[in-house]
C-alpha positions in Angstrom: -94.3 -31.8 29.2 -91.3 -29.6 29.8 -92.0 -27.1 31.5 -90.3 -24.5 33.2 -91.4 -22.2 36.2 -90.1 -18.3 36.0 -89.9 -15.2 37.4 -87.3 -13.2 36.4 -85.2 -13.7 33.2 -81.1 -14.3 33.9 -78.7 -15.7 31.5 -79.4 -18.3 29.4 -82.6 -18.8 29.9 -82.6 -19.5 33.8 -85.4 -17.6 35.9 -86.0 -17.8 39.4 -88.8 -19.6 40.5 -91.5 -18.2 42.9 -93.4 -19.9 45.9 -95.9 -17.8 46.8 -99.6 -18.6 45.8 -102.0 -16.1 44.2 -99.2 -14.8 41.5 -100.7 -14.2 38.1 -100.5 -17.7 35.9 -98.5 -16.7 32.7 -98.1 -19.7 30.5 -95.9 -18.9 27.5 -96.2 -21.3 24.5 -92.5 -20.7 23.6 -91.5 -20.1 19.5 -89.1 -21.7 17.4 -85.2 -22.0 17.5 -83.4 -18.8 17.8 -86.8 -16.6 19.3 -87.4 -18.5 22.7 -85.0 -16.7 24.5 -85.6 -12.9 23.4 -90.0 -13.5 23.6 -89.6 -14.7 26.7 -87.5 -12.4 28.3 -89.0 -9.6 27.1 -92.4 -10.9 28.3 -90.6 -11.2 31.6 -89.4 -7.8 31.5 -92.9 -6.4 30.4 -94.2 -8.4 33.5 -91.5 -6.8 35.7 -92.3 -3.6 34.7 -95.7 -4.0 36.0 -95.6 -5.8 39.0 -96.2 -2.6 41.7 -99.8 -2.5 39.4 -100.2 -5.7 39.3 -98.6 -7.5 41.7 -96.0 -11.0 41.4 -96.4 -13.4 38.6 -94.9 -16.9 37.7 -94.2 -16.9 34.5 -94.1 -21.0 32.8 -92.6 -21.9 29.6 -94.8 -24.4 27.6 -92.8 -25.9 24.3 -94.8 -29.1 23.9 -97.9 -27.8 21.5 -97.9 -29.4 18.4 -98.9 -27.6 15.0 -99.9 -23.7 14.7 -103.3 -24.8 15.1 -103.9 -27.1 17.7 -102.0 -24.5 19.7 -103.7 -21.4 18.9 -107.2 -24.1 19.5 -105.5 -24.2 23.3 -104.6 -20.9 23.8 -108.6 -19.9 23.2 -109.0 -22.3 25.5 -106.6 -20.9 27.7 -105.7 -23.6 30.3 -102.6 -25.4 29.0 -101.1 -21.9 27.3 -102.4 -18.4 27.3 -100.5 -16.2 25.4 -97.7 -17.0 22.5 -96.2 -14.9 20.3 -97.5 -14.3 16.4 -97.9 -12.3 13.1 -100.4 -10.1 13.6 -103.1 -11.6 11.8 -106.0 -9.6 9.9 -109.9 -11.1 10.6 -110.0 -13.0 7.3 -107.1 -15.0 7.9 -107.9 -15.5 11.5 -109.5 -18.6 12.3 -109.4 -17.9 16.0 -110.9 -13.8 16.1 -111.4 -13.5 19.3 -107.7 -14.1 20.7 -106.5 -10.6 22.2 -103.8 -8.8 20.3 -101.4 -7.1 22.2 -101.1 -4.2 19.9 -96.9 -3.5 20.2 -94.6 -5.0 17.3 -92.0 -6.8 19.9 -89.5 -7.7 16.4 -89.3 -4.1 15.2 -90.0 -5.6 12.0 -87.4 -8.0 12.0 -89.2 -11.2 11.3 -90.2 -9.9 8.0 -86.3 -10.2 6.9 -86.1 -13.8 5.4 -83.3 -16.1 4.2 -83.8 -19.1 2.2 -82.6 -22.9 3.6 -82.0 -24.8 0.7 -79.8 -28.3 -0.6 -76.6 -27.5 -1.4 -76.8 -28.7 -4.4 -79.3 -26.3 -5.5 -77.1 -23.2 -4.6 -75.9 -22.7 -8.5 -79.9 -22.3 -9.3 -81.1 -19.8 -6.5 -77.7 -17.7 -7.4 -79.7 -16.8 -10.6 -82.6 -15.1 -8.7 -82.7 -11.3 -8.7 -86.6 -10.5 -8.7 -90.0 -11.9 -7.3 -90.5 -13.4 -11.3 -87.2 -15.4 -10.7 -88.1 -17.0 -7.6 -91.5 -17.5 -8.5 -90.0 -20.7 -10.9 -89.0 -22.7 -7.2 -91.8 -23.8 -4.5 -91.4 -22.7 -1.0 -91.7 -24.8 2.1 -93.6 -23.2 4.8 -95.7 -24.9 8.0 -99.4 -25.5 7.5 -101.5 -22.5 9.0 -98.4 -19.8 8.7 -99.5 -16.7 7.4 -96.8 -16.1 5.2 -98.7 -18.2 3.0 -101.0 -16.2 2.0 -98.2 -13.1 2.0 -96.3 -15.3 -0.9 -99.3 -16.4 -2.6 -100.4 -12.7 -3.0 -96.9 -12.1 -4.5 -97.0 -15.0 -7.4 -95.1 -17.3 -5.2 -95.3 -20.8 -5.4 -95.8 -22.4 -1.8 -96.0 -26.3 -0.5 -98.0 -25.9 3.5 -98.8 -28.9 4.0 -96.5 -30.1 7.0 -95.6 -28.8 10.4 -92.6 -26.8 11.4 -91.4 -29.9 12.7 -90.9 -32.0 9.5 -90.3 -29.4 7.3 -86.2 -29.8 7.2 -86.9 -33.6 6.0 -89.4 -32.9 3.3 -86.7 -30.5 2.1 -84.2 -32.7 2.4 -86.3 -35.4 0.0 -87.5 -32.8 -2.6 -91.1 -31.6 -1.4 -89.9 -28.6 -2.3 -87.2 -25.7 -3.3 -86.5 -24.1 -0.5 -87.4 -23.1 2.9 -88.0 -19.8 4.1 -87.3 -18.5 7.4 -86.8 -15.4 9.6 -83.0 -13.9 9.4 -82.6 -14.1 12.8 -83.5 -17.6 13.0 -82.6 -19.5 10.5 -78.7 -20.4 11.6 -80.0 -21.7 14.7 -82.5 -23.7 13.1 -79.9 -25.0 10.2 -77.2 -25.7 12.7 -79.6 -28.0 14.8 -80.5 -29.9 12.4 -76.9 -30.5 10.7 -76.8 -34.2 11.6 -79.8 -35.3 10.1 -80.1 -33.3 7.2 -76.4 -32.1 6.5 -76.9 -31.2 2.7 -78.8 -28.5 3.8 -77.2 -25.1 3.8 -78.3 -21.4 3.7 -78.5 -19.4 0.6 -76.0 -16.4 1.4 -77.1 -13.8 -1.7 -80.8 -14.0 -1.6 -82.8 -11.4 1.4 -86.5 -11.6 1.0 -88.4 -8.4 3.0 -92.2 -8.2 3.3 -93.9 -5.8 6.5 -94.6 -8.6 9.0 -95.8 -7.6 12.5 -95.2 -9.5 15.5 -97.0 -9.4 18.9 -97.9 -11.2 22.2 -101.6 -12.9 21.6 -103.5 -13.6 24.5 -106.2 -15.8 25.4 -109.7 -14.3 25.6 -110.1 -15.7 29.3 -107.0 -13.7 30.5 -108.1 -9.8 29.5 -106.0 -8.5 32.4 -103.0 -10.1 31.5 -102.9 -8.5 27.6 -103.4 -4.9 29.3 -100.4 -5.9 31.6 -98.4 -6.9 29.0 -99.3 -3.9 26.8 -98.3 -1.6 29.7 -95.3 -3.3 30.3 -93.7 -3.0 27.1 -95.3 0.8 26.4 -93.1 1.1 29.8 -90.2 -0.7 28.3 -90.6 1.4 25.1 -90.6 5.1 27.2 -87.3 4.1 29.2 -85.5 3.4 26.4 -85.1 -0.5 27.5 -87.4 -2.1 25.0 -85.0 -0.7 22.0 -81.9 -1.6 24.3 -82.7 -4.8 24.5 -83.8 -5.1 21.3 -80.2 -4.0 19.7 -78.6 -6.2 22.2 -80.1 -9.2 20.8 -79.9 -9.0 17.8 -77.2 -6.3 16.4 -75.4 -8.9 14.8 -77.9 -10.0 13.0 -78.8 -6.7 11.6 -75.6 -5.9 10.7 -75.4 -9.3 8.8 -78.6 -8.3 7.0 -76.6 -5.6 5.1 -73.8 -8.3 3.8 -76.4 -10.0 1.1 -76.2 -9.4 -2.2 -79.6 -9.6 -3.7 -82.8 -7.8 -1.6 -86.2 -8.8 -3.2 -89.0 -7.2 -1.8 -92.7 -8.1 -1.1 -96.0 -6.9 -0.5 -97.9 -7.6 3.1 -101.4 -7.2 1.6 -102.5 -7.1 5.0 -100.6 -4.6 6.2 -101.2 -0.8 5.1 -98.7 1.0 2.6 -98.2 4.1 5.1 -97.2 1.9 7.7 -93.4 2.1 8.8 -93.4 -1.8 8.8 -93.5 -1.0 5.2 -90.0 -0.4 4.4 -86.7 -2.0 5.1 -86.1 0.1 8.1 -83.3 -2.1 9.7 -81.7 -1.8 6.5 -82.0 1.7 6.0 -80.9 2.3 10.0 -78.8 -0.4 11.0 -76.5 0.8 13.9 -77.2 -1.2 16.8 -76.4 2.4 18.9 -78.8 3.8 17.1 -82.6 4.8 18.0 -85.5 3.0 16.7 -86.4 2.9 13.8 -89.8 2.9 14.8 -91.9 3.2 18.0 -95.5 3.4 17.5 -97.6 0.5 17.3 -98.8 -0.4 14.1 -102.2 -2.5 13.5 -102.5 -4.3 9.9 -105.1 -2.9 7.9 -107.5 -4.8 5.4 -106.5 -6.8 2.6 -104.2 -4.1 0.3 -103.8 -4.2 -3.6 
């Protein structure tokens, strides 16, 4: 298992390690390509903010789960990972209820900004897309226990969920299906490392798929005191201004890139309410990375929405 012992975050990814014993246990089941480094420094910086309450921590970096599933099965369980970061999810599409929500949306929205993988050769078919009927013709490729299943399901879309995140790039690659979909912010990094085994595959630069996609810190059920840490550390974060500092930091290049694509195609979160913020574009519609937030309350999703 690699594993990686933290305290505090420093460039790169490098944290100091602490000695002491009796330190709060965080282990962080770490996300995909292009995501480790923001969640986990900002978990660090939430934990930071909280340590006169709370006191130390060590903070360890778990990448090693396999499959959405299994690892949301051991972060019930709470002993080899207990807290990870995820959409939001509504009871009904929750096979795991009673993990805690830490009610703060850490992505401003962001992850709900997708781009499409696809084989080069296929670029002169997606360039014809300009609606949710158009793309509706292709199959997307998404990991088996994602939400955004259901999300493009409720929107007519064709999806294939039957492998891992970990095999999707080859079952692309030999035809399983049209495209892949994956978070603006994320997909480059994910592309690029996987460039020598799967070369033909290139991102589709016109298409910008948006659907209301909240993301938060989920918690085991056997660490209560660590989700009201974390909430308190980011609502800290969020009143001195460094939560949306770091925010635009990380990721102001990005946003600014989201406002270069041609074609926007928007969808429907059924579980997320239609007065919510999350609803609209709002990195589109406020995109200076000097700028304020877009948004700063929290925002739960709601029940399943026509």
């Amino acid at each position: 298992m690699l594993s990686i012992l933290i305290r505090s975050f420093a460039a790169c990814l490098l944290f100091a390690i602490p000695t002491a014993n009796g330190k709060d246990l965080v282990k962080f089941w770490v996300g995909g390509p292009g995501r480790d480094a923001y969640d986990a420094q900002l978990l660090a910086m939430a934990l930071d903010e909280t340590i006169e309450e709370y006191g130390e921590y060590q903070l360890e970096l778990v990448d090693d789960v396999q499959g959405v599933n299994r690892g949301r099965r051991l972060l019930g369980e709470g002993i080899v990972v207990n807290i990870y970061v995820s959409a939001s999810r509504p009871d009904n599409q929750n096979m795991y209820t009673h993990l805690l929500e830490v009610d703060f949306p850490i992505l401003q929205g962001l992850l709900g900004y997708r781009r499409l993988a696809i084989l080069k050769s296929r670029q002169n078919d997606f360039s014809s897309v300009n609606s949710v009927a158009g793309l509706s013709r292709f199959v997307a490729g998404q990991g088996r226990g994602w939400l955004d299943v259901a999300i493009l399901q409720h929107n007519g879309i064709q999806v294939n969920a039957s492998g891992e995140y970990k095999n999707l790039f080859e079952m692309l690659d030999r035809g399983r299906f049209d495209y892949l979909l994956l978070g603006a912010h994320e997909i480059v990094q994910a592309v690029e490392a996987q460039k020598d085994l799967h070369p033909n595959i290139v991102i589709d630069q016109d298409l910008l798929l948006y659907y209301p996609f909240p993301v938060v810190y989920q918690v085991s059920p056997t660490y209560p005191e660590l989700a009201k840490r974390v909430m308190k550390g980011l609502k800290k974060l969020e009143a001195n201004g460094r939560f949306d500092q770091f925010f635009r930091q990380q990721f102001a290049t990005v946003i600014s890139e989201l406002q270069q694509h041609k074609k926007l195609i928007l969808l429907r979160n059924p579980y997320v309410a239609k007065t919510s913020p999350l609803a609209r574009p709002h990195l589109l519609l406020n995109s200076s990375p000097a700028g304020p937030a877009p948004f700063a309350t929290h925002h739960r999703t709601g029940t399943l929405a026509e």
